[in-house]
Every structure is written in structure tokens, then in C-alpha cells.
mmCIF file as Biopython writes it, N, C-alpha, C and O atoms, coordinates in Angstrom:
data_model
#
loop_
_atom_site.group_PDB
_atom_site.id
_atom_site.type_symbol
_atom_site.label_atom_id
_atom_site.label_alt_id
_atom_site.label_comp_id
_atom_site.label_asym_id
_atom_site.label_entity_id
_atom_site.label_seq_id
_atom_site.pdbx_PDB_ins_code
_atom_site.Cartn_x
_atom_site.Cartn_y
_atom_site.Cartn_z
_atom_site.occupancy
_atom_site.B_iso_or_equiv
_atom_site.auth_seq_id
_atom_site.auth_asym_id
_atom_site.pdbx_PDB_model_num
ATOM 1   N N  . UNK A ? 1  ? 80.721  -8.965  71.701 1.0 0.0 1  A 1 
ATOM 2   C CA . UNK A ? 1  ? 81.242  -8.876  73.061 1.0 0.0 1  A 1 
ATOM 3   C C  . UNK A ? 1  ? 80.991  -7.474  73.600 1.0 0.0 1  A 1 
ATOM 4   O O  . UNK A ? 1  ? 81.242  -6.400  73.053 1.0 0.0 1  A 1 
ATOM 5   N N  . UNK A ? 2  ? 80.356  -7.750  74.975 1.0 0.0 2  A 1 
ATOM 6   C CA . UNK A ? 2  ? 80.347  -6.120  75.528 1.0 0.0 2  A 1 
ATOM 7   C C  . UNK A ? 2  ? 81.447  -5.620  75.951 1.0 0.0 2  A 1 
ATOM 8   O O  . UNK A ? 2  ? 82.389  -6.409  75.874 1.0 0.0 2  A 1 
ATOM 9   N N  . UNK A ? 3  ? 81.733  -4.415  76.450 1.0 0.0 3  A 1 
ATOM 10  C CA . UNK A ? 3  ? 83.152  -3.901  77.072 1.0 0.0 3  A 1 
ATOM 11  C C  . UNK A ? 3  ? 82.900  -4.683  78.880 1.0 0.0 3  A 1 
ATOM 12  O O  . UNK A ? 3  ? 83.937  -5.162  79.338 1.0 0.0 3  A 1 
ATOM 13  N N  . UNK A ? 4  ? 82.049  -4.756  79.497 1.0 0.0 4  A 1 
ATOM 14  C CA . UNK A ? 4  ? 82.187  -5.571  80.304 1.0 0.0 4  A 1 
ATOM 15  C C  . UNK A ? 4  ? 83.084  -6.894  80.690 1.0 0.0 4  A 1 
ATOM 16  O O  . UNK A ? 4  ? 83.757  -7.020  81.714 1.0 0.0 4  A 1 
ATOM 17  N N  . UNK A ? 5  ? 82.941  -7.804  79.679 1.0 0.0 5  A 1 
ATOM 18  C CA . UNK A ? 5  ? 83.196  -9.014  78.991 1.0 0.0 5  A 1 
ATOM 19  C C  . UNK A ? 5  ? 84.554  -8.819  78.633 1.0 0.0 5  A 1 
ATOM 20  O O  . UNK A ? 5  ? 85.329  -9.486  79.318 1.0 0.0 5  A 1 
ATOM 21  N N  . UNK A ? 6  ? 85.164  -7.982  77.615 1.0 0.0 6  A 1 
ATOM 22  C CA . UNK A ? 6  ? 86.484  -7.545  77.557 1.0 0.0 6  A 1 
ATOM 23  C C  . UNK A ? 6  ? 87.223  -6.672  78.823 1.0 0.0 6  A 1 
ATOM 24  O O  . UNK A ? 6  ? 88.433  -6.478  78.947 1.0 0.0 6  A 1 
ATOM 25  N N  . UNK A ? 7  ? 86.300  -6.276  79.588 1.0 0.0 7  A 1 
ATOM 26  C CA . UNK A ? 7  ? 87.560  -5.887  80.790 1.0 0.0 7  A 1 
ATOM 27  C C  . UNK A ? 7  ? 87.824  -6.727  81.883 1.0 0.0 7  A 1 
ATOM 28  O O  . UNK A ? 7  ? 88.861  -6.715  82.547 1.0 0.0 7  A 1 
ATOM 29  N N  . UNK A ? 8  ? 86.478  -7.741  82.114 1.0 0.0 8  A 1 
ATOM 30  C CA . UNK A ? 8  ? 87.029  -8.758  82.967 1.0 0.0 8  A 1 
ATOM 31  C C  . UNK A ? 8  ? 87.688  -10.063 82.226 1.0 0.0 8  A 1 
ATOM 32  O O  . UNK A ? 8  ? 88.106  -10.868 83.058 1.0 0.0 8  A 1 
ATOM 33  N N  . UNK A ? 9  ? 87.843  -10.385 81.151 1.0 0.0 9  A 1 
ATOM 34  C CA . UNK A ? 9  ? 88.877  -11.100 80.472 1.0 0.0 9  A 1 
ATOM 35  C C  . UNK A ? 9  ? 90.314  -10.214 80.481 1.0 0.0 9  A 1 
ATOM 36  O O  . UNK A ? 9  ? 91.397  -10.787 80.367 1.0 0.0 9  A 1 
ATOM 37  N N  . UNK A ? 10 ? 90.228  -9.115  80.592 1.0 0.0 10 A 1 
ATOM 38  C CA . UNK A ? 10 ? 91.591  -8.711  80.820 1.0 0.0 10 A 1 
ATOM 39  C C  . UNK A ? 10 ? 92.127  -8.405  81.738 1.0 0.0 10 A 1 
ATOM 40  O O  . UNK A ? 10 ? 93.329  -8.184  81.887 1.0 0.0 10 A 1 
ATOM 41  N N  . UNK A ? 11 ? 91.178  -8.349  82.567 1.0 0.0 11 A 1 
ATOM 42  C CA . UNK A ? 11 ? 91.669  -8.343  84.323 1.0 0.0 11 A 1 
ATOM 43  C C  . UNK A ? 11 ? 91.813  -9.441  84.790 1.0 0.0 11 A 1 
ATOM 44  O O  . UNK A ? 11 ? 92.288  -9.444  85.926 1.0 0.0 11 A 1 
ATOM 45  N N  . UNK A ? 12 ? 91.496  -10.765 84.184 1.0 0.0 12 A 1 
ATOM 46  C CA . UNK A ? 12 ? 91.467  -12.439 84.034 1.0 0.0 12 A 1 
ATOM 47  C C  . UNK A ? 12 ? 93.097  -12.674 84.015 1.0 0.0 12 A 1 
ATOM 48  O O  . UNK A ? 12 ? 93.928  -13.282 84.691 1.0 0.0 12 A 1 
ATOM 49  N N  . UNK A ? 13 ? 93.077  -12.086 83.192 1.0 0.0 13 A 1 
ATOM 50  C CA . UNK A ? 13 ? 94.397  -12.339 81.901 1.0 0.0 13 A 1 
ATOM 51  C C  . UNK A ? 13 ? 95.917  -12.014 82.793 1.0 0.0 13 A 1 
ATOM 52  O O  . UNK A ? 13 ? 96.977  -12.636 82.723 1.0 0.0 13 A 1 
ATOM 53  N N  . UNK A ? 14 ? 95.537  -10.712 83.700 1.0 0.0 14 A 1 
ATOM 54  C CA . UNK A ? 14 ? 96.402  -9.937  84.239 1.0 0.0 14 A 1 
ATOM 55  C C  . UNK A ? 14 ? 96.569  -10.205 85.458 1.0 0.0 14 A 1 
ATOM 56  O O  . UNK A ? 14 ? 97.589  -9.973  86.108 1.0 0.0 14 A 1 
ATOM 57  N N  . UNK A ? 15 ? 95.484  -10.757 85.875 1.0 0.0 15 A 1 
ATOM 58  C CA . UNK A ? 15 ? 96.016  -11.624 87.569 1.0 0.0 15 A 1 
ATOM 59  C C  . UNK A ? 15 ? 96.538  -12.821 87.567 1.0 0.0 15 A 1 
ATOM 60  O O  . UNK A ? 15 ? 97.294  -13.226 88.451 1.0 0.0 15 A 1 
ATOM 61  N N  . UNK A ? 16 ? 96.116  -13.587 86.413 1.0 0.0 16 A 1 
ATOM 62  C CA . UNK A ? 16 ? 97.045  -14.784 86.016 1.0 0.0 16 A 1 
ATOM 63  C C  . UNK A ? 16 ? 98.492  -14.702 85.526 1.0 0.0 16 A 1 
ATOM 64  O O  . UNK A ? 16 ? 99.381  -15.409 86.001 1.0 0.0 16 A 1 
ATOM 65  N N  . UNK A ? 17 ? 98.689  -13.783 84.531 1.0 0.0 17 A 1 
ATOM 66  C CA . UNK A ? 17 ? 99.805  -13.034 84.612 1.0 0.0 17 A 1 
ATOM 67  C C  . UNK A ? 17 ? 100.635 -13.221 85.698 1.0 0.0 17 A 1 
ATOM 68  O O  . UNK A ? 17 ? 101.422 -14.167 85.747 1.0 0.0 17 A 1 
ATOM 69  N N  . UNK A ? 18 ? 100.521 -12.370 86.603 1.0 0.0 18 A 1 
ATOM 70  C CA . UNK A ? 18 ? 100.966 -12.135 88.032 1.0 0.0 18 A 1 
ATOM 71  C C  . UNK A ? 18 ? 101.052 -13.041 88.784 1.0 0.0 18 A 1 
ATOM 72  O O  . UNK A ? 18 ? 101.951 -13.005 89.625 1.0 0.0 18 A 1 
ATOM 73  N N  . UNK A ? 19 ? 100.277 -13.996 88.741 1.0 0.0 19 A 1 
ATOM 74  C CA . UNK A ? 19 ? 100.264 -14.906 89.834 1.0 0.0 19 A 1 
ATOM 75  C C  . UNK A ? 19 ? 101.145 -15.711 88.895 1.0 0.0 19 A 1 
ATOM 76  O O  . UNK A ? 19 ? 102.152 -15.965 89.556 1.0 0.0 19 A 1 
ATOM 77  N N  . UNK A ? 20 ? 101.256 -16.184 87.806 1.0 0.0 20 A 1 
ATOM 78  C CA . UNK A ? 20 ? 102.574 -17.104 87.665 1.0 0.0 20 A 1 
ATOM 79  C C  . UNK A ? 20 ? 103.615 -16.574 87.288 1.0 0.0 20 A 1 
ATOM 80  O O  . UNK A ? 20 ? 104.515 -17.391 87.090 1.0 0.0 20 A 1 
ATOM 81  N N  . UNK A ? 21 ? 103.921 -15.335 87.068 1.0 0.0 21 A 1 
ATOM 82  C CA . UNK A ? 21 ? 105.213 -14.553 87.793 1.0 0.0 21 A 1 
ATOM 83  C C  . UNK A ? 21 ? 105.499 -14.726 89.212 1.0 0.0 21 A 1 
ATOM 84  O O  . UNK A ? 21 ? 106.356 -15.420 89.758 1.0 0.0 21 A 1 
ATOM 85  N N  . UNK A ? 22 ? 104.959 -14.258 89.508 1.0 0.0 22 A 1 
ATOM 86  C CA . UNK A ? 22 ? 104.923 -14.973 91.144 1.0 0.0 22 A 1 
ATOM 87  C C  . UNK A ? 22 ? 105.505 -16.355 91.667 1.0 0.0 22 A 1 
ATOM 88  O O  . UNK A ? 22 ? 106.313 -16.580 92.568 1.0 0.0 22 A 1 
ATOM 89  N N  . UNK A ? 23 ? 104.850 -17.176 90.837 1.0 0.0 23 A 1 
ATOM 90  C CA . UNK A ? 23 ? 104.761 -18.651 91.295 1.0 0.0 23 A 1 
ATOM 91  C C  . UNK A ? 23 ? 106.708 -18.993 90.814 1.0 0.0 23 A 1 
ATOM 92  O O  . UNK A ? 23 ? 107.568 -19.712 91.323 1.0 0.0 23 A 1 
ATOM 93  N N  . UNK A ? 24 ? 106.704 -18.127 89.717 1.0 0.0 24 A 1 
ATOM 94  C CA . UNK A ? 24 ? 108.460 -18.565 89.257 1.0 0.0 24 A 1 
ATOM 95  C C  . UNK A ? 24 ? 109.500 -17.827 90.244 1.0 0.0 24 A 1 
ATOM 96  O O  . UNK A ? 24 ? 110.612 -18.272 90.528 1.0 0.0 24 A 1 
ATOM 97  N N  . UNK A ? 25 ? 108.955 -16.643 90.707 1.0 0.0 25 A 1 
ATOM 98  C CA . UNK A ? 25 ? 109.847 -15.883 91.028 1.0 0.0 25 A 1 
ATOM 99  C C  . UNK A ? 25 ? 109.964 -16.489 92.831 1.0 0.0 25 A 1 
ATOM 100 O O  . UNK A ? 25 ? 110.922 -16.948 93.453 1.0 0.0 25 A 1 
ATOM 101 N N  . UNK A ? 26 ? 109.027 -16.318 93.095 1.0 0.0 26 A 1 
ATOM 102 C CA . UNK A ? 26 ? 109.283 -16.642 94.108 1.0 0.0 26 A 1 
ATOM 103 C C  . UNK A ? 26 ? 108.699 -15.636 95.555 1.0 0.0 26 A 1 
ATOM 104 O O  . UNK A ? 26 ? 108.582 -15.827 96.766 1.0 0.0 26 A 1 
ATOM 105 N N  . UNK A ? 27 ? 108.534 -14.912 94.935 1.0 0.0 27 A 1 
ATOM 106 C CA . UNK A ? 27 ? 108.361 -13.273 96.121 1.0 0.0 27 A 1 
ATOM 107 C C  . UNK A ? 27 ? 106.854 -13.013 95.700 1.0 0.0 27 A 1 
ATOM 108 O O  . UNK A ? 27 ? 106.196 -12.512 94.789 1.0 0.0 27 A 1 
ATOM 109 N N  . UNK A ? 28 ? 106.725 -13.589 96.785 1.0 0.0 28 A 1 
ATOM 110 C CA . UNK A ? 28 ? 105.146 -13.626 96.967 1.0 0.0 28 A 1 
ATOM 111 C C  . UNK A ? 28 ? 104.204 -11.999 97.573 1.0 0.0 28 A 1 
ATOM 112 O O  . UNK A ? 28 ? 102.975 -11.932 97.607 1.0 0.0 28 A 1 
ATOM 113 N N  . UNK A ? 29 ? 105.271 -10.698 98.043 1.0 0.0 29 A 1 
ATOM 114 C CA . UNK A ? 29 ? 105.268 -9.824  97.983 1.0 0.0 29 A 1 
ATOM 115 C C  . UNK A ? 29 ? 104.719 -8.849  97.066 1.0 0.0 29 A 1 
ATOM 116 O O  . UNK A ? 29 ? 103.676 -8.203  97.169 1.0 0.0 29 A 1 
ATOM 117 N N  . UNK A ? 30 ? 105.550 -8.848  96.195 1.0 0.0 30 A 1 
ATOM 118 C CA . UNK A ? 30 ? 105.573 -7.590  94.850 1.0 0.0 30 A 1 
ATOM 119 C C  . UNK A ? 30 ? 104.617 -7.793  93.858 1.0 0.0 30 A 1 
ATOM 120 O O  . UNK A ? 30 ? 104.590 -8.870  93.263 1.0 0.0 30 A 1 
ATOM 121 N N  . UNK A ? 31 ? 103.940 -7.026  93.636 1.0 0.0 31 A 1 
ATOM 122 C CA . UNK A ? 31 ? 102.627 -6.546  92.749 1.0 0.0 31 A 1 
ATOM 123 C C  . UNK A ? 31 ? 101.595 -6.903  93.225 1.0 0.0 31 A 1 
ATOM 124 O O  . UNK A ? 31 ? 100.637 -6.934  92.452 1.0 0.0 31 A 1 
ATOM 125 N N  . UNK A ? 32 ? 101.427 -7.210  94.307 1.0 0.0 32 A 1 
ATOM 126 C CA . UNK A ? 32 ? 100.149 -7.423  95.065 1.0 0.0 32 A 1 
ATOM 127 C C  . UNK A ? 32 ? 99.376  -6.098  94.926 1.0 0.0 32 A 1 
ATOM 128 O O  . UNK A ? 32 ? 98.318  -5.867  94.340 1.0 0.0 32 A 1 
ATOM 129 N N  . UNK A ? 33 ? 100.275 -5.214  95.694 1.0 0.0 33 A 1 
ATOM 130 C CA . UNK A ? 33 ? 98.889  -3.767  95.248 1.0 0.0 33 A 1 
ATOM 131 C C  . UNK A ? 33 ? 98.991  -3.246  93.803 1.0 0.0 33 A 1 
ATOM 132 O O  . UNK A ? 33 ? 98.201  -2.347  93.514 1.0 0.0 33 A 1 
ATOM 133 N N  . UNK A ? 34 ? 99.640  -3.570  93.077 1.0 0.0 34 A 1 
ATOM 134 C CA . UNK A ? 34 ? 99.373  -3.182  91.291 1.0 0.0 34 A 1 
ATOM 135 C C  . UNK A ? 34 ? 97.788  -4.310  91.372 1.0 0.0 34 A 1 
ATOM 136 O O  . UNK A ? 34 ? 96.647  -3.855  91.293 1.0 0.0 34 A 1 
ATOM 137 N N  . UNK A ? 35 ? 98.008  -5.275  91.482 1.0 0.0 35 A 1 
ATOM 138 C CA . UNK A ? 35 ? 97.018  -6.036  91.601 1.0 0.0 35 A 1 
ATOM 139 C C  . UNK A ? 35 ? 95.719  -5.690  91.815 1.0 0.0 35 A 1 
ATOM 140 O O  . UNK A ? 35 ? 94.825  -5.688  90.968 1.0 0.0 35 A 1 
ATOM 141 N N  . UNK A ? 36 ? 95.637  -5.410  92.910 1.0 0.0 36 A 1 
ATOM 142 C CA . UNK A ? 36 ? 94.357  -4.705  93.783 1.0 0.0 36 A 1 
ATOM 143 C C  . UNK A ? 36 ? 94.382  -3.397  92.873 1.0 0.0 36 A 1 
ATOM 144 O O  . UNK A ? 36 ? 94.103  -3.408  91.674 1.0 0.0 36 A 1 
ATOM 145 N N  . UNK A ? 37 ? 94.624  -2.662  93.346 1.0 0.0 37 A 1 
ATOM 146 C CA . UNK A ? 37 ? 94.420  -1.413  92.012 1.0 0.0 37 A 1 
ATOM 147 C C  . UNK A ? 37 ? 93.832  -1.368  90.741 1.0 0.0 37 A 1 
ATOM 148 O O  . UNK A ? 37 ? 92.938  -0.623  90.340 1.0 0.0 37 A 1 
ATOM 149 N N  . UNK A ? 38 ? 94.508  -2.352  90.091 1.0 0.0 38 A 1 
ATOM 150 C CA . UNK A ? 38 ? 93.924  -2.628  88.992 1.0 0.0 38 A 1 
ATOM 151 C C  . UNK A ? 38 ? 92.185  -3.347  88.880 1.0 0.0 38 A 1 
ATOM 152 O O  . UNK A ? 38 ? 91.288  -2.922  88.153 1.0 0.0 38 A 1 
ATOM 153 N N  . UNK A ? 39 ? 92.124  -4.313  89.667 1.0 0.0 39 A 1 
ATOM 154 C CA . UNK A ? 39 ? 91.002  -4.948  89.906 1.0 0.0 39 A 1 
ATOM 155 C C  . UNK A ? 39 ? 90.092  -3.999  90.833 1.0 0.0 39 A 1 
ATOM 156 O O  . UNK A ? 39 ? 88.872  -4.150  90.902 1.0 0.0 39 A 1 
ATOM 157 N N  . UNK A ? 40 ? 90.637  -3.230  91.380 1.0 0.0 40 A 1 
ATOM 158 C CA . UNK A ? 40 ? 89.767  -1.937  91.942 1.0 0.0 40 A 1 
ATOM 159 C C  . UNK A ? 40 ? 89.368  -1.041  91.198 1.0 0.0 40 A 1 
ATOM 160 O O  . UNK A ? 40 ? 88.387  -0.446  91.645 1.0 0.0 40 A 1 
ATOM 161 N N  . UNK A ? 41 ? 89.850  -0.597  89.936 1.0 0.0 41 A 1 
ATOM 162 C CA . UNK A ? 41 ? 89.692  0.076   88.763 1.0 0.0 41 A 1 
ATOM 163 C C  . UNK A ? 41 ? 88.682  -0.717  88.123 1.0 0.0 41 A 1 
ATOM 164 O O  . UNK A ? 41 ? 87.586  -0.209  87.886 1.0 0.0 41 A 1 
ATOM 165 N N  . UNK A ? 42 ? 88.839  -1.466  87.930 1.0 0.0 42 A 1 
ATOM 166 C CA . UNK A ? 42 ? 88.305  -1.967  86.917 1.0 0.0 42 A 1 
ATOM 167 C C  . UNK A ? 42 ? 86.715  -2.694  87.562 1.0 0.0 42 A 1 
ATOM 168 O O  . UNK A ? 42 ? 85.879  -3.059  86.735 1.0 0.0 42 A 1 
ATOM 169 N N  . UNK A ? 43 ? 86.441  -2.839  89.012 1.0 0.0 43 A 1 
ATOM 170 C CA . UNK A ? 43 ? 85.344  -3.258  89.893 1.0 0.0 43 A 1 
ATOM 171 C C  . UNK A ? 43 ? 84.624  -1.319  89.361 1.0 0.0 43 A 1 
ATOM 172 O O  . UNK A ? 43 ? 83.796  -1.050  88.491 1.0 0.0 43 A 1 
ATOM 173 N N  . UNK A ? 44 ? 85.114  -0.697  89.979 1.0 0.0 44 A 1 
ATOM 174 C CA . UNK A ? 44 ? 84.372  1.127   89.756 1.0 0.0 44 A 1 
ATOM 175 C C  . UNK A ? 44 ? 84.179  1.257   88.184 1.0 0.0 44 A 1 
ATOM 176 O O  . UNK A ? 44 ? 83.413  2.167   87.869 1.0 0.0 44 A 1 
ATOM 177 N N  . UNK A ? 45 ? 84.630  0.651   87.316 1.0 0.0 45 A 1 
ATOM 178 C CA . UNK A ? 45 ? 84.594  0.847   86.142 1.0 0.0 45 A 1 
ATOM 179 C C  . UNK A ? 45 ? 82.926  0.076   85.779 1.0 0.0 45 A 1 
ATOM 180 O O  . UNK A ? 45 ? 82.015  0.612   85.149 1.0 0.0 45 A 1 
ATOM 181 N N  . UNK A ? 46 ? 82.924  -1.029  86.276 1.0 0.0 46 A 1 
ATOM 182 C CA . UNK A ? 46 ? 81.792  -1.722  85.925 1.0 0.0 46 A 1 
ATOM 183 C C  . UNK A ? 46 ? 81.163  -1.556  86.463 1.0 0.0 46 A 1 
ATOM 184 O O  . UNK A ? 46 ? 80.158  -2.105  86.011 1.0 0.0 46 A 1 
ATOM 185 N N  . UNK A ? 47 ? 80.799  -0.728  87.955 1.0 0.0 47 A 1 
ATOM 186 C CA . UNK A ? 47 ? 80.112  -0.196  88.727 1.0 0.0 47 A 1 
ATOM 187 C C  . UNK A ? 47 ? 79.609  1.423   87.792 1.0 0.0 47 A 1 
ATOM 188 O O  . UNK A ? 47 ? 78.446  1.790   87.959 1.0 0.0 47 A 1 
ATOM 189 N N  . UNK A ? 48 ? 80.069  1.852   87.332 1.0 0.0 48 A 1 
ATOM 190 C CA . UNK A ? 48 ? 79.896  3.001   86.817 1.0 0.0 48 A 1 
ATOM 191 C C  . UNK A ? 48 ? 79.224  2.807   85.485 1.0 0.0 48 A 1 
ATOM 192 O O  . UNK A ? 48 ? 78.346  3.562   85.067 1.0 0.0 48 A 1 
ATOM 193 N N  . UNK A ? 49 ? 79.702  1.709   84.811 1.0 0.0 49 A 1 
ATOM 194 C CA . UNK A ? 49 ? 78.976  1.423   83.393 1.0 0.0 49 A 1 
ATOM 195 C C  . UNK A ? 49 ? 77.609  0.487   83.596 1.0 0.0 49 A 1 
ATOM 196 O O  . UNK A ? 49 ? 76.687  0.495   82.780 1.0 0.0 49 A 1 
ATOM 197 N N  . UNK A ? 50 ? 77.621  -0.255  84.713 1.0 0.0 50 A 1 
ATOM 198 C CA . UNK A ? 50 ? 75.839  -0.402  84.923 1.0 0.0 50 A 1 
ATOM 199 C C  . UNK A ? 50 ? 75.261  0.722   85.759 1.0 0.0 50 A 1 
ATOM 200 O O  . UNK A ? 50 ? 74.291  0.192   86.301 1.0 0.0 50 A 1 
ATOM 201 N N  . UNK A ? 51 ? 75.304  1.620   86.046 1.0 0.0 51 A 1 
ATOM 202 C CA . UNK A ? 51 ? 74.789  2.792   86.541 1.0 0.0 51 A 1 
ATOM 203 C C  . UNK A ? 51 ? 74.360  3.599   85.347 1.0 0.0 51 A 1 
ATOM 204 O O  . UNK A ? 51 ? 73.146  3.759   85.219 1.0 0.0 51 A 1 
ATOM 205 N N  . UNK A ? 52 ? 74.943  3.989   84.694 1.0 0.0 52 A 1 
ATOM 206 C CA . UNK A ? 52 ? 74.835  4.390   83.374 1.0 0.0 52 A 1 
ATOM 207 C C  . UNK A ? 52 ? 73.576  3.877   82.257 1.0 0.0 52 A 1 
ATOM 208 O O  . UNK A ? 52 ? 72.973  4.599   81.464 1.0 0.0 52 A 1 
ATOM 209 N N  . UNK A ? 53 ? 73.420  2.552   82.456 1.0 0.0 53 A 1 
ATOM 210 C CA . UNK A ? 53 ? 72.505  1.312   81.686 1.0 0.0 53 A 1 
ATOM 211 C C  . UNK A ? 53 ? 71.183  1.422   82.423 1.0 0.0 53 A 1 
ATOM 212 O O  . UNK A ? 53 ? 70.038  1.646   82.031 1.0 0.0 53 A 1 
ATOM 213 N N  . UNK A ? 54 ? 71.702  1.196   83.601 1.0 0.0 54 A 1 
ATOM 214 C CA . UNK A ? 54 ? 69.854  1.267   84.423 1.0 0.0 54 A 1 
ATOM 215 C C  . UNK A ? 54 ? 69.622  2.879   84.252 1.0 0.0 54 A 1 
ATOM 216 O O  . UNK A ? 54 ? 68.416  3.089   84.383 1.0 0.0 54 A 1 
ATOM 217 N N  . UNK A ? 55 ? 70.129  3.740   84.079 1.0 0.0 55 A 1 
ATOM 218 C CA . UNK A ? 55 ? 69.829  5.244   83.916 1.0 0.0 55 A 1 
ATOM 219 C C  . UNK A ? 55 ? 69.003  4.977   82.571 1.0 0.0 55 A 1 
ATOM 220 O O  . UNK A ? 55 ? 67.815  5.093   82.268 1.0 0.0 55 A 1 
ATOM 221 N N  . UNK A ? 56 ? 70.183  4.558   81.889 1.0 0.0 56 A 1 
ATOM 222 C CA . UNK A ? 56 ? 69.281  4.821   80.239 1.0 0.0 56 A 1 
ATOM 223 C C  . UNK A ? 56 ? 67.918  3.457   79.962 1.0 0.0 56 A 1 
ATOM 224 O O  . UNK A ? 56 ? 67.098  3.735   79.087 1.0 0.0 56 A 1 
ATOM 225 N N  . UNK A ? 57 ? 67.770  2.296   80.584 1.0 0.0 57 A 1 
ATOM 226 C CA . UNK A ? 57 ? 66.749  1.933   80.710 1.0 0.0 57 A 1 
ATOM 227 C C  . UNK A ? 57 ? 65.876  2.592   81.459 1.0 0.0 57 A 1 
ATOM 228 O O  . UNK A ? 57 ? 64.807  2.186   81.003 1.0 0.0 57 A 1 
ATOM 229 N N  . UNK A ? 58 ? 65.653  3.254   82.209 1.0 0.0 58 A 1 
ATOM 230 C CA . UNK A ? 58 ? 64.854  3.786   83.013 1.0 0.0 58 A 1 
ATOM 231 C C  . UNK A ? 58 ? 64.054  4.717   82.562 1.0 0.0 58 A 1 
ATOM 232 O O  . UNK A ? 58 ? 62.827  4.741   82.653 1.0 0.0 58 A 1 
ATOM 233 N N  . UNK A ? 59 ? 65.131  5.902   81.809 1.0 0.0 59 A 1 
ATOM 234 C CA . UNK A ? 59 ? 64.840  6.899   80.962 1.0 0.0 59 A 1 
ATOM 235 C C  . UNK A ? 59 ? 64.005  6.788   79.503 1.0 0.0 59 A 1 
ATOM 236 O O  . UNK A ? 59 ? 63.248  7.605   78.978 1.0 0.0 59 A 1 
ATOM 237 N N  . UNK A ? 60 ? 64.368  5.678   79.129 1.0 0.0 60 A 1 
ATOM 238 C CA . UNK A ? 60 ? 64.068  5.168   77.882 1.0 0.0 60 A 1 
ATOM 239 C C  . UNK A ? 60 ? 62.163  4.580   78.011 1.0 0.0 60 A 1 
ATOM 240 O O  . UNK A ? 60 ? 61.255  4.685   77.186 1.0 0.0 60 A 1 
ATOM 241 N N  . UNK A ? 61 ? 62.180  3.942   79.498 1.0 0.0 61 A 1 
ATOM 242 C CA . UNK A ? 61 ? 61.092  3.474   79.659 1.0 0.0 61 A 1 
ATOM 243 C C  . UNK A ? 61 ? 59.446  3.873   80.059 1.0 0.0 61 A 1 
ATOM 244 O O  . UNK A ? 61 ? 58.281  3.504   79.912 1.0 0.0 61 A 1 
ATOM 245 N N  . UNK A ? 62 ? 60.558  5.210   80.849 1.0 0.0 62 A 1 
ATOM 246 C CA . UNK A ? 62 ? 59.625  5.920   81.293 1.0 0.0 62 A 1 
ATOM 247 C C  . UNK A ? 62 ? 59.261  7.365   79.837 1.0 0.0 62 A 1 
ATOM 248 O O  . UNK A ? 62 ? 58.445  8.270   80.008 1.0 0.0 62 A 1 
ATOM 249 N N  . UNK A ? 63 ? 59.867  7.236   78.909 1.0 0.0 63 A 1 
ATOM 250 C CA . UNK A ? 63 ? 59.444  7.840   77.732 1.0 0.0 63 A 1 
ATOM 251 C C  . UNK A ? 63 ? 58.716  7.315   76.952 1.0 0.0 63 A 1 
ATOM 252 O O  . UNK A ? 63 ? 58.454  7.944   75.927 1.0 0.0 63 A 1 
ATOM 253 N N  . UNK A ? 64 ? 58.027  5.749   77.188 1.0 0.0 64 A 1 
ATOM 254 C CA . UNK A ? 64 ? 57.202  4.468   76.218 1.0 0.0 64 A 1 
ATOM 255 C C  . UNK A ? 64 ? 55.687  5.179   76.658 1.0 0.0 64 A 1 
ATOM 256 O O  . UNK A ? 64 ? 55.237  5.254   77.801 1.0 0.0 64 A 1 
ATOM 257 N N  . UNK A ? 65 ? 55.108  5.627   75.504 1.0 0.0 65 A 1 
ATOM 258 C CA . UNK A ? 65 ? 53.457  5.740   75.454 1.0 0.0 65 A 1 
ATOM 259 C C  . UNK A ? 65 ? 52.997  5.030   75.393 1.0 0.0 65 A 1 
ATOM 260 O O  . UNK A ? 65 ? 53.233  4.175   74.540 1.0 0.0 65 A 1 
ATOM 261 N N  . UNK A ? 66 ? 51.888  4.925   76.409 1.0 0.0 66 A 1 
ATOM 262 C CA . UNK A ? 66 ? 51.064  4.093   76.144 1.0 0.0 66 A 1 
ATOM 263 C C  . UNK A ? 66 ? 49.660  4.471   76.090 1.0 0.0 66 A 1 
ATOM 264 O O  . UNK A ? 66 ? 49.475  5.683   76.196 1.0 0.0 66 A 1 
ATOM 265 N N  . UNK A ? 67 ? 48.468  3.641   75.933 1.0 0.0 67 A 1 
ATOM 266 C CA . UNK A ? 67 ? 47.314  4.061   75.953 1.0 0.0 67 A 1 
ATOM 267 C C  . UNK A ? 67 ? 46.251  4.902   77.189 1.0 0.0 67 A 1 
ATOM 268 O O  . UNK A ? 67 ? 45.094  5.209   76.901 1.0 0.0 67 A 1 
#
């Protein structure tokens, strides 16, 4: 498993969470922006770790000799 894969299963995990807290409680209000935050974190997070990947493919590729 990549860390990709494990942070959107846990950002999966954590809006479902929430949303059936929600669904019992009743207050359709509260943790909405923990919500967003979190899934905003975690959107820049994976934005930042394929930035990182096409860097090092790039780098990697443009170091391949060829004839």
C-alpha cells in the first residue's frame, strides 16, 4: 500500500465517522469545518507528494544514457 492509499482510506474512514455522528445526533452543524480542514490537509498533502514523484521521475529520466 502507498501512503496515498492509506491517507485517503483514512480520510474515508473519518468523514464517515462524522457523518454518522451526525446522522445520530442530529446537528447537522458541528464538525463540518473539522471536516473540510481535514480533507483540505490531506487534498495539499497529495498534491505535494505527486509533485515530489513527477520531480523525481523527471530527474531520474533525464539522467538515463543513452546512445
Amino acid at each position: 500500500m502507498d501512503a496515498l492509499t492509506v491517507y485517503f482510506a483514512f480520510a474515508m474512514a473519518h468523514v464517515t465517522k462524522l457523518k454518522n455522528d451526525l446522522e445520530e445526533d442530529g446537528d447537522r452543524g458541528e464538525g463540518i469545518v473539522t471536516t473540510v480542514i481535514i480533507i483540505a490537509a490531506f487534498a495539499a498533502a497529495a498534491i505535494v507528494i505527486t509533485a515530489i514523484l513527477i520531480t523525481k521521475a523527471k530527474d531520474t529520466a533525464n539522467n538515463v544514457k543513452t546512445q
